[in-house]
Residue, then its C-alpha position, 0 to 999 in steps of 0.5 A: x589419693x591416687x599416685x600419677x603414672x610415670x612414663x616408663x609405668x605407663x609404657x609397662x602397662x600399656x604394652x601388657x594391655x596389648x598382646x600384640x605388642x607384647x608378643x613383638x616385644x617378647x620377640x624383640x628380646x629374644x632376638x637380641x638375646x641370641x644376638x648379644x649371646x651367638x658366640x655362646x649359644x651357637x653349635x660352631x662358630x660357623x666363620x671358623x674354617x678348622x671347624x667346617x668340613x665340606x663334606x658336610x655342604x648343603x645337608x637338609x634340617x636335621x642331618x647328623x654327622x658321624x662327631x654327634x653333630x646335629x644340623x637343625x637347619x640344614x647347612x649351607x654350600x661351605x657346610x656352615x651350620x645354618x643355625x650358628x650362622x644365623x645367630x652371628x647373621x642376627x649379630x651384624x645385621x642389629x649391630x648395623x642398623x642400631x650404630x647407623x640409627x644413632x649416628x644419624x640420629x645424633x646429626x639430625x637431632x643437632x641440625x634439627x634443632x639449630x634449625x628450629x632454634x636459630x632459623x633463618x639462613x640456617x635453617x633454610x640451608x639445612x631444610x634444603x640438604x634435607x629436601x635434596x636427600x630426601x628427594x632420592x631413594x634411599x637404597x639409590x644413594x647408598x648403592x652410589x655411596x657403596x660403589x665408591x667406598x666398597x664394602x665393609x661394616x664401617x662403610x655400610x653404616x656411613x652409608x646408611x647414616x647419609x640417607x637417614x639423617x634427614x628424616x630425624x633433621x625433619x622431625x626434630x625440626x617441626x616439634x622444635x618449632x611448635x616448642x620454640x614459640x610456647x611461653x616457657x621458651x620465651x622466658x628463658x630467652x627473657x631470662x638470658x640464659x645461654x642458647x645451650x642450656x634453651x636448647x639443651x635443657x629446655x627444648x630437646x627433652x620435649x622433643x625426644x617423644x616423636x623422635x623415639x618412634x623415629x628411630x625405633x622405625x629406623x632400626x628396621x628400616x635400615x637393617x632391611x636396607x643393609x640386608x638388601x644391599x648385602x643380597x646385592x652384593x654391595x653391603x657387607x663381605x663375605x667375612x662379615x655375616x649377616x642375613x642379607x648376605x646368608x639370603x644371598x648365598x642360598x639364593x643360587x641354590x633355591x630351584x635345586x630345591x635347596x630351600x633352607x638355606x635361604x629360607x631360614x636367615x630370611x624367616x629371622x629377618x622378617x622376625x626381626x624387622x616385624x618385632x621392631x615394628x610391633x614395638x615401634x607401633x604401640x610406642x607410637x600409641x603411647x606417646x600419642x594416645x590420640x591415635x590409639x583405637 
């Protein structure tokens, strides 16, 4: 007698399958190793200025200096070891776009379903926030928010939440929907049972499979959008490092021939945001094996 696969089984088996998906996800482990490890496994501390010497600024990969250090990526014009700084980049750019996806993702996922469930004026207030949000670019109005707030982590990541909210509210709403009208809805409603425990226990757990690609797409997306904002200025400051603003500072020195420091905290970026894709993607398939090919 054959034993049915639980979910988390068939996502093992799935990602083995597919070595595509399996190199992203190995790559995506890496990276947030070296993220929740950086102050462990970085050469210096690269935001701490009793261990920067300026004498060292703008040294090609793989310079030396006379304490024995060795510069694997060069440094930067503070003379900032680039590795350990993009190890604490790393950081604060997943740090961000992880606690912006879930704060958005916890009022979207509440406005969704109180749309879907009680609909109405309710939910035609709410679709409609979402449809005058939805309607601007996203790195517009995180530019407006930003200018008024200022920079700073918190900032950021309120002004990220703003602009991704609706996308789970819209989401969460069309899968409620479909549930709210099936048989086992409309039993529980027969039964009187409360409306938290309907929407609670009932209705979110079969509306949580779409949302988990949602989100994990929004993962890279917003760490995209904090990096480009943070290039522009306008993200982080200058004592909060992420790779946006590392790109940033080398930017200026990239027609001097100065590549790498640019070059590198933007190859870690493209790194990140690709392994999250690569995840996103085969989750999508295995939630839905409809679409897989």
């Amino acid at each position: 007698m054959s034993v049915e696969e639980t979910p988390l089984q068939r996502i093992v088996v799935d990602f083995s399958e597919n070595r595509i998906a399996l190199a992203g996800l190995a790559l995506l482990v890496l990276v947030l190793l070296i993220a929740l490890l950086a102050p462990l496994i970085s050469p210096q501390n690269p935001y701490d200025l009793a261990q920067l010497d300026v004498m060292d600024s703008r040294l090609p990969p793989g310079s030396g200096t006379s304490a024995g250090m060795t510069y694997w990526l060069g440094t930067d014009d503070q003379g900032r070891d680039m590795l350990s700084a993009i190890f604490y980049g790393l950081r604060t750019s997943i740090f961000v776009g992880v606690a912006s996806t879930l704060a958005a993702l916890a009022i979207g996922l509440g406005l969704g379903l109180m749309a879907a469930y009680f609909g109405g004026l309710l939910d035609a207030l709410i679709m409609r926030l979402a449809d005058i949000q939805l309607s601007f670019p996203a790195i517009l109005i995180a530019l407006v928010l930003l200018a008024v707030l200022g920079q700073g982590v918190d900032k950021i990541i309120f002004a990220l939440v703003a602009v991704q909210w609706a996308y789970y509210a819209r989401t969460v709403r069309a899968s409620a929907l479909v549930e709210r009208r099936k048989e086992y809805i409309e039993a529980a409603t027969g039964l009187a049972l409360s409306h938290a425990r309907i929407v609670f226990r009932h209705l979110l757990p079969n509306c949580l499979p779409p949302l988990m690609v949602v989100a994990t797409v929004q993962v890279a997306s917003a760490i995209a959008l904090e990096a480009t904002l943070s290039f522009l200025g306008l993200g982080l400051p200058i004592t909060e490092p992420s790779l946006g603003l590392l790109i940033s500072n080398g930017f200026t020195y990239m027609l001097s021939g100065k590549y790498w420091i640019s070059f590198f905290p933007g190859i870690a970026l493209l790194a990140t945001i690709v392994s999250i894709n690569l995840v996103a993607d085969q989750l999508r398939d295995v939630l839905n094996p409809r679409l897989q090919t």
